[in-house]
C-alpha positions, 0 to 999 in steps of 0.5 A: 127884817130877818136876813134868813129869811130874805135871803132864802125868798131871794135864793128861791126867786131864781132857782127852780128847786123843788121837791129837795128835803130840809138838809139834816132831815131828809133822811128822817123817817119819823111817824106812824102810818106803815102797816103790814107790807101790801100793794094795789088796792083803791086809793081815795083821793078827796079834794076840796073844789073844781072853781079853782084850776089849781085843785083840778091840776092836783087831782088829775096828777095824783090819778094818774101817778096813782094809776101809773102804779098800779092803783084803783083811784076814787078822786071826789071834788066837793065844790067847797061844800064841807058836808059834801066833802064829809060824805065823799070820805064816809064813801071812800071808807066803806067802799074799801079805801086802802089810803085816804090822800085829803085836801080838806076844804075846812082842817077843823071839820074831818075827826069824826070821819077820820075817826071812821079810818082809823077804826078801819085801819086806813091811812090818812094823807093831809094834801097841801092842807093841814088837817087839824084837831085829830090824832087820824092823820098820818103824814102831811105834804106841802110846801114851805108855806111860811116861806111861801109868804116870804116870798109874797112880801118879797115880790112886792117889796121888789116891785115897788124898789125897795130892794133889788133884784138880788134882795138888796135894799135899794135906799128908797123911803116911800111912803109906798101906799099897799093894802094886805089880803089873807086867805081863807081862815079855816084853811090853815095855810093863810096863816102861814102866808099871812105870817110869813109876809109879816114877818117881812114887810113889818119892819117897813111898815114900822120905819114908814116906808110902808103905809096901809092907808085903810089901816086894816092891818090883822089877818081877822081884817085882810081874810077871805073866806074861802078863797073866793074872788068876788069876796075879795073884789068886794073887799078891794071895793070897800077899800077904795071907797073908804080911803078916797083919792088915796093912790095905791102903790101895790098890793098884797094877796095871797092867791091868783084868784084873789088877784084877778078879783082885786085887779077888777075892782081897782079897773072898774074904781079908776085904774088903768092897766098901766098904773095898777099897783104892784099886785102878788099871788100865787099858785102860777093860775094861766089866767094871773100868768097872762096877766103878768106877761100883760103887765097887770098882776106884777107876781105870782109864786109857783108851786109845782103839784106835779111835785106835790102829787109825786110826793103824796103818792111815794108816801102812800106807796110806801106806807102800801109796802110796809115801809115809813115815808120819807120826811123832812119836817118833824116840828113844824105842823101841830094839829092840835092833837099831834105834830104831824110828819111832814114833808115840804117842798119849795116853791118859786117866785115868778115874775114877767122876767123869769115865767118862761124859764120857770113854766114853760122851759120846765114843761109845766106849761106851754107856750099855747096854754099862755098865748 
């Protein structure tokens, strides 16, 4: 395993730092998108679905930061329906958009659309998500999301013992029994997570103290497309039957959702609240919370969209104003076309130990949301 990398999840497991720049790049203001200097105007916002609290979260706070600004705001869910999606923006567009904040349900599917913007002169966001394959996208806001899989693995590693609180090896040897999950394949954040955890559990599953009975180990095997549950409590399902009797000791996901559908079918297949594997997330959903401070889902990893939302509107309030938004990130993020600017936040992992601290002493959260 790589120390850097262990020791940033666990730097990033106890402190609360979001939205800080990549020391050395925070004050580079790389890229195009700044045009001649203006300001109000309509801001067309496109996010991929309302199935996941995570995205209304998003949308709500990109508004009304937008509106706090003085911005007319065309927010537009497509219930993960791409062609939907593509409509919404070609509306967007004709109807006067001055900025395009994007988090596109498929990365590969939006260059001819954003074609459209381009030959109308209007700047184009990519929101959390990459949008791949087109040389019409200006900057990009996200989190870390190699790191984000960083931390996954970290957590999981941590909740089976084989290292510490503070991210030390513990001596343990197992075999401690996990099975993987990815995220969606045409979103192309899961590759990151999925690499990020690769990179860190790897070396265990090469010593033998981790073991995936199923022997489903490639991102293609582990993938769920679309983020969906119940694609994943099928999958959890199929695992179960295929490797019998075969105890589980934890459980790899990406992404609440998909935890509350792999929690499912692992009670209905025999398990009981109480010796359910180690299981990971992330996106800090209420309903994983609740099952965290319920002793079922073991972590999650916590990303601040209020954060997320403040940076995406500073990038396109700046680019009103004639001026290059801030980034931190000029190397990481190619689309295939370009290496797109970015800017990336950091994200946190949440356990029963530190939820208060992290959501509710940071306001994202009440404890009423969580009761």
């Amino acid at each position: 395993m790589k120390k850097h990398s262990m020791l940033k999840a666990v730097a990033g497991a106890g402190v609360l730092a979001l939205g800080i720049g990549l020391a050395g790049c925070a004050g580079d203001r790389t890229g195009g998108g700044a045009g001649d200097s203006e300001e109000g105007g309509i801001i067309g916002v496109a996010m991929p679905t309302q199935q996941s609290e995570r995205w209304i979260a998003d949308g709500n706070n990109v508004k009304s930061q937008l509106e706090e600004l003085g911005y007319q705001v065309d927010l537009q869910y497509a219930n993960d329906d791409i062609p939907t999606q593509v409509s919404q923006i070609e509306n967007m567009i004709t109807s006067g958009a001055k900025a395009l904040i994007v988090a596109s349900i498929d990365g590969t599917t939006l260059t001819d659309v954003l074609q459209q913007a381009a030959d109308a002169d209007i700047p184009v966001i990519a929101y959390d998500r990459l949008i791949n394959g087109t040389p019409n996208v200006n900057y990009y806001t996200t989190f870390d999301n190699f790191q984000v899989g960083v931390q996954q693995a970290t957590s999981l590693l941590t909740g089976l013992g084989v290292l510490d609180a503070s991210g030390a090896e513990t001596g343990a040897t197992g075999p401690f029994n996990v099975e993987l999950f990815a995220g969606s394949p045409d979103d192309n954040n899961a590759t990151f997570f999925w690499e990020g955890a690769m990179e860190t559990l790897k070396p265990y599953m090469d010593s033998g103290v981790l073991v995936v009975p199923s022997g489903q180990t490639e991102f293609g095997q582990a993938a769920i497309l679309r983020w969906l549950p119940e694609t994943a409590q099928e999958r959890m399902e199929n695992i179960l039957t295929v490797i019998g009797s075969t105890k589980l000791d934890g459980v790899l996901s990406p992404y609440d959702g998909l935890s509350i559908g792999i929690i499912s079918a692992l009670t209905s297949g025999g398990y009981s609240a109480s010796d359910l594997p180690v299981i990971t997330g992330q996106d800090a959903e209420v309903g994983s919370i609740k099952s965290i401070i319920a002793g079922e889902q073991y972590s999650t990893i916590f990303k601040d969209t209020r954060e997320l939302a403040k940076q995406a509107v500073t990038m396109v309030d700046d680019i009103r104003k004639g001026e290059e938004p801030e980034v931190n990130d000029t190397e990481t993020y190619d689309n295939g076309e370009k290496v797109v600017p970015s800017y990336l936040l950091e994200s946190t992992i949440v356990t029963e130990d530190n939820y208060k601290e992290v959501l509710i002493d940071s306001g994202y959260y009440t404890e009423a949301d969580l009761g």
